[in-house]
Structure formats: structure tokens, C-alpha cells
N, C-alpha and C positions, 0 to 999 in steps of 0.2 A: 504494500500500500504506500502511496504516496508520503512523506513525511507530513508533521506538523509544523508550519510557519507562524509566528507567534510575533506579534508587536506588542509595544505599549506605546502610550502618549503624555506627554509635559504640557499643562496646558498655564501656561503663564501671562498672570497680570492681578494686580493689585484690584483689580475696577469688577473682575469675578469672584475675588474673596469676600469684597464687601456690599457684593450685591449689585453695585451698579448697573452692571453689563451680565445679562444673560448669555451663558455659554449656548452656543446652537452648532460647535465642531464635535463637542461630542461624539454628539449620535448622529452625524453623519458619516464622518469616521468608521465608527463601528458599523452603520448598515451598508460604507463600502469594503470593508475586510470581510466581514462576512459573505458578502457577494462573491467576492472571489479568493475565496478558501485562506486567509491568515484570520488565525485567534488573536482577538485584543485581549491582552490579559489581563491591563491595569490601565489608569488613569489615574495623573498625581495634579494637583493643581497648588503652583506655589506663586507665590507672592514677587515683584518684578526688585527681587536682592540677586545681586552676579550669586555669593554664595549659595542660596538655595539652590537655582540653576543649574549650576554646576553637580549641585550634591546631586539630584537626580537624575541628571543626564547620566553622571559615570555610575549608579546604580543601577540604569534600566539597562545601559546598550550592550553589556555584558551578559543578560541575563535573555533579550530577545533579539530576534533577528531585526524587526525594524524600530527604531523611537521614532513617533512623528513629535513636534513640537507647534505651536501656535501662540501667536503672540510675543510684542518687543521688537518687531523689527523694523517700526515706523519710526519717524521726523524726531519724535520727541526726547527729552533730557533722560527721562525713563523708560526707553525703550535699548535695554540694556542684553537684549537675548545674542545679537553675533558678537559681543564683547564676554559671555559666561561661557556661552560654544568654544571661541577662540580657547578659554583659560581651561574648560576640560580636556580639549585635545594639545593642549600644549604649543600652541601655536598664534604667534604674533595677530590683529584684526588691523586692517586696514581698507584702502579703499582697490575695491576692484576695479582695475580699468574698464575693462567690460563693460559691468555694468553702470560706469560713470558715461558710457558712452552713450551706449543707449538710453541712458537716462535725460542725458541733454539735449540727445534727439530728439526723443518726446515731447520734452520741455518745449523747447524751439516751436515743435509744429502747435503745440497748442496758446504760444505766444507766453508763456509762463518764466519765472525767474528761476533757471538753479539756485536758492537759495543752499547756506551754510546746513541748515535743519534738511531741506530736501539733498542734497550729497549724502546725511548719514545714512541713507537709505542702500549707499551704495558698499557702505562695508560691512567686511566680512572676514572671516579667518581665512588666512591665506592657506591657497591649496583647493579650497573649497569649490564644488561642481554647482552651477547656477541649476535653479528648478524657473523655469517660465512662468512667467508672471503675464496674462493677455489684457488683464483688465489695466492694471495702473501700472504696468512696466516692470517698478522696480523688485528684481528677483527673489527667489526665497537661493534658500541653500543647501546645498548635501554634504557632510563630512562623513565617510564611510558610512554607518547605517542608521546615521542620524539625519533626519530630512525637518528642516525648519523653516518654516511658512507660516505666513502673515492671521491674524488673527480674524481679518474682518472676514466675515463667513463665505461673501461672494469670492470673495481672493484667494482664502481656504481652500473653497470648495475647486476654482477654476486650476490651482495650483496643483493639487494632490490628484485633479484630472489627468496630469502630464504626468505625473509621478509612475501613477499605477503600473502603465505597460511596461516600467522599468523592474519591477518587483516581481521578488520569486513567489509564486503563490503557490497552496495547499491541495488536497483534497476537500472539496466544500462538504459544509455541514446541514445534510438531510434535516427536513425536520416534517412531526407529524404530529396535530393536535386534536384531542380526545375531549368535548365536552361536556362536562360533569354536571348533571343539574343541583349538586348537594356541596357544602362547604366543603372545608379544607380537613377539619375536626373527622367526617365521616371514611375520608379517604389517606389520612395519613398515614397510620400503621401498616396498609396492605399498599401504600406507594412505596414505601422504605422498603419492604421484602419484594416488589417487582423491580427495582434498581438494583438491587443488591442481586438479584437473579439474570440481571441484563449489564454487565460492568462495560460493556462498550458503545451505551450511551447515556444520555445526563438528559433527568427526568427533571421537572420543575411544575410546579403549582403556582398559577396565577389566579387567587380568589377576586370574583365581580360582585354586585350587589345590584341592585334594579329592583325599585318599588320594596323595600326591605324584605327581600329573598335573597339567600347567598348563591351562589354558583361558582363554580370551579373551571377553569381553561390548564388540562394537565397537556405539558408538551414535549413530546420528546423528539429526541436531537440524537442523532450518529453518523460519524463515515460511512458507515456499513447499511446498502441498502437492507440487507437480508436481516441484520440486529434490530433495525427500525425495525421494520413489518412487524418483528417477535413479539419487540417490546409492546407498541402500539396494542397488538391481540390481545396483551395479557391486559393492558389498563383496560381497553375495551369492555374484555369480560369482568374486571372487578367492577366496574360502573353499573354493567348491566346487572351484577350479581348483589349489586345494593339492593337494586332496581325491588329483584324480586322477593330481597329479606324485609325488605319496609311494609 
């Protein structure tokens, strides 16, 4: 079987800690790894200090194949993310010619100033492989398996567009859901012993409520078409076997 490919993500800035700014990379992120077969395994959200930065970049990128990163890499005094990059991989942050280039093309055509604050846009740890930028230009960046891209959701999203066909992707993760019309309370015990009878895939309970009625969405997830079907059968028949003891 194909290996497991496994990311995690950095999602950095002060203005998500305290609320300001709703995250919305999230879970885009994750519904495009999951698309095409890498597990996100974690997501750290730290505050826009080089140190933190740092501490969790050299945490994650040992442990997974990809780190994505968002956030920090705009005009401002605090957008400090290719200066923590730089200091994890041990390498000088300056300005990219490149990207100074086509940065002042842009500039030009839209009649606007290279200002001192629009240039920090253009640096980066030296060494570092540009990620496309279509919407505002100024690039994101890759240092081995660290891909760092801009925070605002459209640039995010356009960014990590270009990324994708670069990455080693997985076996995608099947999935199959069981509708429970009874809480979570009625199907706990005999979901713990259908998991534990099916170890190659990950069962989960998501309780609804409507009109104060509980209901259950039990869902299972596997590589293995053939493990699914099993698992899937067996929750089936516990549901139905409520069904008939009530």
C-alpha cells in the first residue's frame, strides 16, 4: 500500500489569538490534504514573536513531511514570519532579487510606489524557492519542507493552489457514514468493540440534535476499500440491532 504522507501547519498572528481575525486557512487546508491523500496531523497557532516561530517550525518539520505556515509575511513592523524561517534554518533573510523584480513591475503597471514597507515583502531566507503569488505578486516561500504563505485567505488559498502539484501525496482516505437515529450514550460501548475489531480504520461519532431529539452521524474512514465495507456492516447492524431491542 501506498505510504502515509502527513503534514502539519503554523498558523501565525497575534490578531487570531485575540480574536480579531477569524482563521478560515484552516479548514481549507485540511479539506485540500484530505483530497488528495496527506494527513494533517496538527495545527499550532502562535502569536507573531521570531521565538515562538521558530520553536514550532523546528518541532513540526522533523516530525512531518510537509509544514504549511500562514501569516507574517506582509508590509508590516510585525510581520516577522521570513525573519523566524530565516533563524530556524540557519540562514541569513534578505531581499530577493526576484522577487524585488517583479514586485516593481507590478508596482509600475499599477502606477503605485515601491515603498520601504512594500520591499519587505520581498524578503526572504536566502536559498529559498518562490511559491506564486497570482493575486498580489509578492511571493510566498519554500525552504525544504516548509512552505510559507501569506495569511489572507484568497492568497492562501491561490498560493497553496500552485503548491499542491508539487507534493508527494498518499493513499486517500475512504470514508463511509452510518446514520444513527439515537444519541451517542446508546451506541458507545458496542462502537468501542466495532473499532477495536476493525484496527484499520478510525470510527468517530458526531452527535446532532433537531427539535430536542438526539441523533448520531457514526463515520468511518480507511485506506482499505475492503476494511471500510466490514467496518461500515458491522455499525450498520449495531444501529439496526438497537432498532429492534427498543
Amino acid at each position: 500500500m501506498p505510504e502515509t504522507v502527513t503534514a502539519a501547519m503554523v498558523v501565525i498572528g497575534d490578531e487570531i489569538l485575540s480574536g480579531r481575525t477569524k482563521d478560515k486557512n484552516v479548514g481549507h487546508l485540511a479539506d485540500i490534504m484530505t483530497a488528495i491523500g496527506i494527513d494533517l496531523k496538527e495545527v499550532r497557532i502562535v502569536p507573531d514573536e521570531e521565538d515562538e516561530i521558530v520553536a514550532a517550525v523546528n518541532a513540526l518539520r522533523p516530525r512531518y513531511a510537509y509544514v504549511f505556515t500562514t501569516g507574517g509575511i506582509g508590509p508590516t513592523h510585525d510581520d516577522i514570519t521570513a525573519d523566524a524561517i530565516s533563524k530556524a534554518f540557519g540562514v541569513p533573510c534578505d531581499y530577493d532579487a526576484k522577487a524585488l523584480a517583479m514586485m516593481e513591475a507590478a508596482y509600475v503597471k499599477r502606477g503605485l510606489e515601491m515603498t520601504a514597507a512594500r520591499k519587505r515583502m520581498a524578503r526572504m531566507p536566502v536559498g529559498a524557492k518562490h511559491i506564486r503569488n497570482p493575486i498580489s505578486t509578492a511571493p510566498g516561500f519554500q525552504m525544504e519542507n516548509v512552505y510559507v504563505m501569506a495569511g489572507v485567505p484568497s492568497i492562501f488559498q491561490a498560493m497553496l493552489d500552485n503548491v499542491v502539484p508539487t507534493l508527494k501525496t498518499g493513499q486517500k482516505l475512504l470514508s463511509a457514514t452510518v446514520h444513527c437515529p439515537y444519541g451517542e450514550g446508546a451506541v458507545a460501548e458496542a462502537l468501542a468493540a466495532i473499532q477495536k475489531a476493525h484496527p484499520d480504520t478510525i470510527i468517530g461519532s458526531y452527535p446532532k440534535s433537531f427539535d430536542g431529539k438526539f441523533s448520531t452521524d457514526l463515520v468511518i474512514r480507511s485506506r482499505s476499500p475492503e476494511a471500510l465495507a466490514a467496518a461500515e456492516a458491522d455499525v450498520a447492524g449495531m444501529v439496526a440491532g438497537i432498532g429492534k431491542a427498543a
